[in-house]
C-alpha positions as CSV (number, residue, x, y, z in Angstrom):
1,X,52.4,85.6,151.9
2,X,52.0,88.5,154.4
3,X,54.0,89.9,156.4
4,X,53.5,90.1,159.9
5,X,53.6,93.6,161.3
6,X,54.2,92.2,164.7
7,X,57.4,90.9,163.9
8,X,61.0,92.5,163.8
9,X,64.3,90.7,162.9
10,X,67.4,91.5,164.8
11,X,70.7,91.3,162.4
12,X,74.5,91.8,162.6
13,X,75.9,93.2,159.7
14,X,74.4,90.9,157.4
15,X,73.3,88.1,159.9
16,X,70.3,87.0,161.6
17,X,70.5,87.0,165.1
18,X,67.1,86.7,166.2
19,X,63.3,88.0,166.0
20,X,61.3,90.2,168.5
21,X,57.8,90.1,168.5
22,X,55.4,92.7,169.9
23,X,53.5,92.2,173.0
24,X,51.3,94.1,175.7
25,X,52.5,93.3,178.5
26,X,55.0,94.5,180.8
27,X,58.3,95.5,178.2
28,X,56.0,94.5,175.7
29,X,58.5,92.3,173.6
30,X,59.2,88.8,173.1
31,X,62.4,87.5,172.0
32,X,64.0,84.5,170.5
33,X,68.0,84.0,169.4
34,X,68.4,82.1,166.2
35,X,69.5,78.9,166.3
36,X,72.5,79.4,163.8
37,X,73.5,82.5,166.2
38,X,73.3,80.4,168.8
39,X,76.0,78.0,167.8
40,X,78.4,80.8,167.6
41,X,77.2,84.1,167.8
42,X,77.8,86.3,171.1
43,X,75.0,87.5,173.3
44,X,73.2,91.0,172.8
45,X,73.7,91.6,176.7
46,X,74.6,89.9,180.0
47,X,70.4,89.9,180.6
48,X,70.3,88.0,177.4
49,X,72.6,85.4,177.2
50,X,73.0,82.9,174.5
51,X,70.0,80.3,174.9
52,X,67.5,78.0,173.1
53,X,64.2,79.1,173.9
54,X,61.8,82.6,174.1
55,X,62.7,85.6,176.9
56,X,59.1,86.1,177.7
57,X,58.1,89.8,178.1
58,X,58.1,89.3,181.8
59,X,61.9,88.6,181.4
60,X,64.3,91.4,182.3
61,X,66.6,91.0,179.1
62,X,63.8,91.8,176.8
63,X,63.8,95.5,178.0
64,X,67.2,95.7,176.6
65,X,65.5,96.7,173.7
66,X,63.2,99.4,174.8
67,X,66.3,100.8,176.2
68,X,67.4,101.8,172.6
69,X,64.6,103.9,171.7
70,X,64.9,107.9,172.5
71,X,63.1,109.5,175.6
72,X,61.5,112.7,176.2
73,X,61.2,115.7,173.3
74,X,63.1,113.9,171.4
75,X,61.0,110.9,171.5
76,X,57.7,113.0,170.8
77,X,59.4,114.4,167.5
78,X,59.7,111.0,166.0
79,X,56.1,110.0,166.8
80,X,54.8,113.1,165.7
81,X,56.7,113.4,162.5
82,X,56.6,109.6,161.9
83,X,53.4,109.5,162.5
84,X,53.3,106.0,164.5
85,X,52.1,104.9,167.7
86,X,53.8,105.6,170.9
87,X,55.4,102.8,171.3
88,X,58.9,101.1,171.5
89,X,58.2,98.4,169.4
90,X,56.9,101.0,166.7
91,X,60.1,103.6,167.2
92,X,61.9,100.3,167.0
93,X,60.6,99.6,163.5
94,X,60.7,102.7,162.3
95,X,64.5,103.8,163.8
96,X,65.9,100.6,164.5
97,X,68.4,100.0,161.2
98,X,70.9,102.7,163.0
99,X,70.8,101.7,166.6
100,X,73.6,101.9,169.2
101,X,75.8,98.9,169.5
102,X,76.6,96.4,166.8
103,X,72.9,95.5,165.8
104,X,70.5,96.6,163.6
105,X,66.9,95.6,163.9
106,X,64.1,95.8,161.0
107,X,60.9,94.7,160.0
108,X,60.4,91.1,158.6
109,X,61.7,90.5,154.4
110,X,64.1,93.6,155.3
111,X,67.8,93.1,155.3
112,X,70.5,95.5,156.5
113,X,72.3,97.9,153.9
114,X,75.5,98.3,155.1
115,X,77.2,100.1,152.2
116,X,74.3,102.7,150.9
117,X,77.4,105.3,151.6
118,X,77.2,109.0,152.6
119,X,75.5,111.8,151.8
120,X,77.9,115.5,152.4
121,X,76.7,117.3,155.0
122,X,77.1,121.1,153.7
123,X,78.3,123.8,155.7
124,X,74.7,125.5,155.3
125,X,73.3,122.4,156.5
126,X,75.4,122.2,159.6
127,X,74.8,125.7,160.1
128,X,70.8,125.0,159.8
129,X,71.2,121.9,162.7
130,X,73.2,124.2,164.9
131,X,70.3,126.9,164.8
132,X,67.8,124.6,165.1
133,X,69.8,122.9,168.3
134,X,69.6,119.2,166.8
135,X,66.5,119.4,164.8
136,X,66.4,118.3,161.1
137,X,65.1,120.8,158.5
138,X,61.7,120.3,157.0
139,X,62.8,117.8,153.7
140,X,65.2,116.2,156.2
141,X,62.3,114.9,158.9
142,X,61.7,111.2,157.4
143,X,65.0,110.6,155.6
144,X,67.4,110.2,158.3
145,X,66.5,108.0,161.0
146,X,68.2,106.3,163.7
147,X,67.9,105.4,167.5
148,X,69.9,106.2,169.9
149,X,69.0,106.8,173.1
150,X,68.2,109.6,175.5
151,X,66.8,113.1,175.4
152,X,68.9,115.3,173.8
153,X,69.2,115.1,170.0
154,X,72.1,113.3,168.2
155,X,73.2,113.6,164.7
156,X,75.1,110.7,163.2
157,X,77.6,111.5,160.9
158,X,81.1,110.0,159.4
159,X,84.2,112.8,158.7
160,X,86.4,112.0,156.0
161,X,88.8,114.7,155.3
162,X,87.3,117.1,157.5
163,X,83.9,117.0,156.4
164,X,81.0,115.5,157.6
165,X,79.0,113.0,155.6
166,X,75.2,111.9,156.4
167,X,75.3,108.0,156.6
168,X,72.3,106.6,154.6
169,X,70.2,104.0,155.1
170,X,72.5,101.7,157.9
171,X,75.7,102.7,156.5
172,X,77.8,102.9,160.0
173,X,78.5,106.4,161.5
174,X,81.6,107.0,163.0
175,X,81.1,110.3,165.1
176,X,77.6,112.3,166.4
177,X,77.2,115.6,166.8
178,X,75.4,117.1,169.9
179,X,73.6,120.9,169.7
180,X,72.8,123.6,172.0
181,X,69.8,122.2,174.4
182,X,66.5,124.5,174.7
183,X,66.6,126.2,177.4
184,X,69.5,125.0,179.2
185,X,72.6,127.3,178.3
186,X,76.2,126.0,177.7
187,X,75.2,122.3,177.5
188,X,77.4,121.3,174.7
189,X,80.5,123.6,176.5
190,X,80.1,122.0,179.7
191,X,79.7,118.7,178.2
192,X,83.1,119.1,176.2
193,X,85.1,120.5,179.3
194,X,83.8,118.0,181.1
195,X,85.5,115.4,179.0
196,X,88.6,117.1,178.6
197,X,88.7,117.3,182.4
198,X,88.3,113.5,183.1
199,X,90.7,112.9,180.5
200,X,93.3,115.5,182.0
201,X,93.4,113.0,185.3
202,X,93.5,109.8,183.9
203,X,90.0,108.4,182.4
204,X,89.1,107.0,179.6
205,X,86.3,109.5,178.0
206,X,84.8,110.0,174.1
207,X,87.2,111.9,172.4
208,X,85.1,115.1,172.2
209,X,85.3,118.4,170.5
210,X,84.1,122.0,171.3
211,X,83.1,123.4,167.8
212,X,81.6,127.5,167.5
213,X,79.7,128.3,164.8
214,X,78.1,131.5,164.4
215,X,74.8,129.9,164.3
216,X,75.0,127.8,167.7
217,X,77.9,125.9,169.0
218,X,78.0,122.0,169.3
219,X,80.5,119.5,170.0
220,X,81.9,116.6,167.6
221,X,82.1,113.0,170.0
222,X,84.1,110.0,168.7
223,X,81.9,107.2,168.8
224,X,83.4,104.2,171.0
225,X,80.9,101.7,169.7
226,X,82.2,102.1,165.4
227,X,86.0,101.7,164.0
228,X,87.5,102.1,161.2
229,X,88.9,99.0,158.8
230,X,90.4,100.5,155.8
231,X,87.8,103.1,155.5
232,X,84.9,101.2,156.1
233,X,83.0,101.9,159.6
234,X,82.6,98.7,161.5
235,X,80.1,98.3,164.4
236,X,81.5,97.4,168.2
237,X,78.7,95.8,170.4
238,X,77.7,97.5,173.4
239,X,75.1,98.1,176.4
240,X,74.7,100.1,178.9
241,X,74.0,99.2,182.6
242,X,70.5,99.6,182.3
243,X,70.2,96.8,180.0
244,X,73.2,94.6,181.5
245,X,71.2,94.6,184.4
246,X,67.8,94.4,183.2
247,X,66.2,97.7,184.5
248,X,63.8,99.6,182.0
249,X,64.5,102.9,181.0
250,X,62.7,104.4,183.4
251,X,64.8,103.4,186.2
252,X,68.2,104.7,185.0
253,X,68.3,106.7,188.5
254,X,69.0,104.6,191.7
255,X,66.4,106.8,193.5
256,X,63.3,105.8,191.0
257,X,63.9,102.4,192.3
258,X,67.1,101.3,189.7
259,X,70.5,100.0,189.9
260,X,72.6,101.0,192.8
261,X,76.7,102.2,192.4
262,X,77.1,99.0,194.1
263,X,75.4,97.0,191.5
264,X,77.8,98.5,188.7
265,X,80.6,97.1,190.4
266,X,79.8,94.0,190.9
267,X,78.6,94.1,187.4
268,X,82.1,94.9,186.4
269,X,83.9,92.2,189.0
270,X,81.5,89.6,187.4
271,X,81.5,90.7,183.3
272,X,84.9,92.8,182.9
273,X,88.1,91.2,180.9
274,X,90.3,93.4,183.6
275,X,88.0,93.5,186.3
276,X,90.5,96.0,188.9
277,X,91.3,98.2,186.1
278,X,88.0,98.9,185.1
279,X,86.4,99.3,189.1
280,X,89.4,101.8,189.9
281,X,88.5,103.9,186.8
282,X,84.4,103.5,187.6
283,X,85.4,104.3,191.2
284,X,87.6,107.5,190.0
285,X,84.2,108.3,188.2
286,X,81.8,108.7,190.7
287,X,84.3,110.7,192.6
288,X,84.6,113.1,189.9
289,X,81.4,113.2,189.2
290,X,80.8,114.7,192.6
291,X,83.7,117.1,192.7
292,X,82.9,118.2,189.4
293,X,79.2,119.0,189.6
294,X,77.6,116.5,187.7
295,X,75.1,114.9,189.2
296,X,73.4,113.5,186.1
297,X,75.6,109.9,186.4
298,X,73.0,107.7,186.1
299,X,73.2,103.5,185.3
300,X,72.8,104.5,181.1
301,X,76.3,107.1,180.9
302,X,77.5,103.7,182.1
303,X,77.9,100.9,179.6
304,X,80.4,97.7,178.7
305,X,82.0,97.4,175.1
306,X,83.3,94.6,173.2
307,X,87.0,93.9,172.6
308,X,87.8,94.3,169.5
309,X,89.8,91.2,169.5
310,X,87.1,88.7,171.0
311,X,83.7,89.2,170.5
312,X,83.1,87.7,174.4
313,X,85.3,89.7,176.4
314,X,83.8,93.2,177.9
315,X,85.6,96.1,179.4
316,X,84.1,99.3,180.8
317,X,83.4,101.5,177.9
318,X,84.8,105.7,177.8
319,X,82.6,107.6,180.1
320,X,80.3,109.6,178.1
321,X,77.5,112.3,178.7
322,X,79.6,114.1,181.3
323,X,78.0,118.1,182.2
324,X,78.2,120.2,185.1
325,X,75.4,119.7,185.8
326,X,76.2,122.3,188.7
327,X,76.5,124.9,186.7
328,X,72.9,124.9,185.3
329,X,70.4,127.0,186.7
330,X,66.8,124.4,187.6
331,X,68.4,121.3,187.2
332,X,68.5,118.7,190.3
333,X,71.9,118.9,192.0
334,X,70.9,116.0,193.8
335,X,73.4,112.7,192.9
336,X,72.2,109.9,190.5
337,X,74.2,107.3,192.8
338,X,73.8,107.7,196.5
339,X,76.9,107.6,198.2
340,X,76.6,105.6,201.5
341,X,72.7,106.4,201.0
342,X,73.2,110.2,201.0
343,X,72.5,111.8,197.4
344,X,73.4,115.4,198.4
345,X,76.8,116.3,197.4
346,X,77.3,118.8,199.8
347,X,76.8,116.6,203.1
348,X,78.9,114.0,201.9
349,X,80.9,112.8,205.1
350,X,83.7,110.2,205.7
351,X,81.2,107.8,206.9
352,X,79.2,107.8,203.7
353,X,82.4,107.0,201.7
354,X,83.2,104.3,204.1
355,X,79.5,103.1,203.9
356,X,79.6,102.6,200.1
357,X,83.2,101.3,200.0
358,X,81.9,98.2,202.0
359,X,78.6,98.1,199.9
360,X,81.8,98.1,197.2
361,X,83.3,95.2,198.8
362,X,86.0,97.2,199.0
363,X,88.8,98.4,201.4
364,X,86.9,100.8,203.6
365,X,89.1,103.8,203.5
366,X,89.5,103.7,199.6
367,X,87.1,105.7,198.1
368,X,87.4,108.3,201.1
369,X,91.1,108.4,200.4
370,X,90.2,109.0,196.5
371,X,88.4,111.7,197.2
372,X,90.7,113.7,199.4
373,X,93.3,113.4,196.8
374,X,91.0,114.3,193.8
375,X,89.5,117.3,196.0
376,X,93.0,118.6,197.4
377,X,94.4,118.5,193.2
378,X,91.7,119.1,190.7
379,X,90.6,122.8,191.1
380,X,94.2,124.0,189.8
381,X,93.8,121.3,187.0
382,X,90.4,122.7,186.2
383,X,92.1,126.6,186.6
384,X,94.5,125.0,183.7
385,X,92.3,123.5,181.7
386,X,89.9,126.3,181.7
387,X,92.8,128.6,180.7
388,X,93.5,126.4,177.3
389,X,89.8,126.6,176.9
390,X,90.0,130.3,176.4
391,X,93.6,130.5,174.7
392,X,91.6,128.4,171.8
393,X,87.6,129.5,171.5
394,X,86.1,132.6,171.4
395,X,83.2,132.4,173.5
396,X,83.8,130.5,176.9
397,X,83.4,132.8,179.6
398,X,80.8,130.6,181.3
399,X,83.3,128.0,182.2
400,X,84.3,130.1,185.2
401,X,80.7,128.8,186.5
402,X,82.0,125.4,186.3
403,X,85.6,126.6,188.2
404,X,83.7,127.9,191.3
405,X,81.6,124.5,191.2
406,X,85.0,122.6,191.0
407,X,86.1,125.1,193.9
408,X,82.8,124.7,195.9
409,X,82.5,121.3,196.0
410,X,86.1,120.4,196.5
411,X,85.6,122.5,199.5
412,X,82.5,120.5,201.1
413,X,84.1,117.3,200.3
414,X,87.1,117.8,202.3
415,X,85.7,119.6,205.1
416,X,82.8,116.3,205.8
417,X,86.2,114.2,205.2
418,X,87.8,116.2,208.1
């Protein structure tokens, strides 16, 4: 009997959840729960809820899928090296065992290998990723394979007494490593202050580490979507906001015609176990995202997360993929989520916050309020922060370019609030 090469299965951990059949047109995918899942299995998103019967590929759930694939260089590597079509179904196929979120997808008479184990990652090695800023060595290109997506490169890995292991085949990986970006200095620093800094003031962010080596530095994030029970890596469902609300990829930023910062929260007042929790800390977010020069806060750094407890509650997942932006030379400074319809951070005004606190359905004078309060007290905790920065690593100096974009913008806030 052949197998059809139009055909993938969708599984969790070692059970069917469905099948996703190539198409041409629009996402290009069809997709069908399994009947057995459907009885009591938990939906892959909020644009795919539990049902008898095909998503068609006009349907906005199915592009929850091409939402897992990579974009950009990184993207082009894989077809290159792969050498497969262009295509998400065929990245899908190729990458899909290891994909973000608690599912694994493979071609038809595959199952998933959860317990291949790990391969040591050696300090050479390491070394070798850092100077190639992400890229696998030469005998490394077709062995290790996974989809995650975005456009920087990622490097799955599980530490167990320090060390870092290769997962192989869809063993789980509990941690990814992130490298020095071409052409784009400090990425990985910025990124990791960044973090720290949200943290500092009271969100909920990966757990993420600044590591120097003298071959590159990179930074070592705790992945929210994997745990640990016993010392096995379990998988945590997940999506991000592109795929709870059924926008392709290629609409991740409100101004190329995709989700609005209104649309998030009404996302989380409709899908979020503790609704007001989780819309103060996306609220606190958007504020800091401004404040602190990152302007790259688009609908996929935004994403829901299973309880751990109950496989059908969500709550907002740890912001991720936070950089001052700011503070790197040719890269748009212009906001991802308009703010009262303005998306230039330096002409915010009182009446914008208002504006998008009633988009908000929210108290008019709230986020205005936030923001005074954040821009009066975060450049000295960002003076503080960047002080332990430089008590602990060698080579930081260019966080004072993220300081005076603290400073700056703190500055512009509070006078258009005035």
């Amino acid at each position: 009997m052949s197998v059809p090469d139009d055909v993938l299965n969708v599984w969790y951990r070692d059970r069917a959840v469905g099948r996703l059949t190539s198409r041409e047109l629009d996402s290009g995918f069809e997709f069908v729960y399994d009947r057995s899942w459907v009885a009591d299995g938990f939906r892959l998103s909020v644009s795919l809820p539990l049902q008898i019967g095909t998503f068609l590929p006009n349907a906005p759930g199915t592009r929850f899928f091409g939402n897992l694939v990579p974009e950009g260089n990184q993207r082009e590597r894989w077809v290159r090296e792969l050498k497969i079509a262009d295509t998400d179904f065929a990245l899908l196929k190729a990458l899909g065992k290891d994909c973000a979120g608690a599912f694994s997808i493979l071609p038809v008479g595959a199952e998933p290998n959860l317990n291949s184990g790990y391969i040591p990652l050696t300090d050479e090695e390491l070394a070798g990723y850092c100077l190639r800023k992400g890229k696998p060595a030469e005998k490394e290109k077709t062995s290790i394979r996974f989809s995650l997506a975005g456009f920087q490169e990622k490097l799955p890995v599980h530490e167990i007494d320090g060390n870092y292991f290769l997962p192989k085949d869809a063993t789980g990986s509990s941690k990814l490593l992130k490298f020095e970006v071409p052409e784009y200095a400090n990425v990985p620093l910025y990124e990791a202050f960044l973090a720290r800094l949200y943290q500092r003031v009271g969100l909920k962010t990966c757990v993420t580490h600044y590591r120097e080596n003298p071959k590159g530095s990179y930074i070592d994030i705790q992945r929210f979507d994997r745990y640990l029970e016993g010392e096995k890596v379990e998988r945590l469902h997940q999506e991000d906001f592109c795929q709870a609300l059924g926008y392709p990829r290629s609409q991740k930023y409100e101004g190329d015609n995709g989700p609005s910062f209104a649309s998030c929260v009404a996302l989380l007042r409709k899908e979020s176990a503790v609704p007001i929790e989780d819309i103060d800390q996306l609220n606190h977010w958007l504020i800091l995202n401004v404040l602190a020069g990152n302007s790259d806060g688009h609908s996929k750094n935004l994403a829901l997360l299973q309880e751990r407890s109950n496989p059908n509650r969500w709550r907002l997942a740890p912001f991720y993929d936070l950089v001052c932006t700011g503070a790197i030379e040719r890269i748009e400074k212009k906001l991802a989520f308009s703010i009262g319809g303005q998306n230039d951070p330096e002409n915010l005004t009182r009446a914008h916050w208002e504006k998008e606190a009633q988009a908000c359905n929210l108290r008019r004078s709230t986020l205005a309020a936030l923001a005074r309060e954040w821009a009066e007290r975060l450049p000295a905790v960002t003076r503080e922060l960047q002080a332990e920065f430089e008590q602990s690593h060698q080579h930081v100096a260019a966080l004072q370019r993220v300081t005076q974009v603290v400073e700056q913008r703190c500055r512009r806030v509070l006078l258009g609030l005035s």
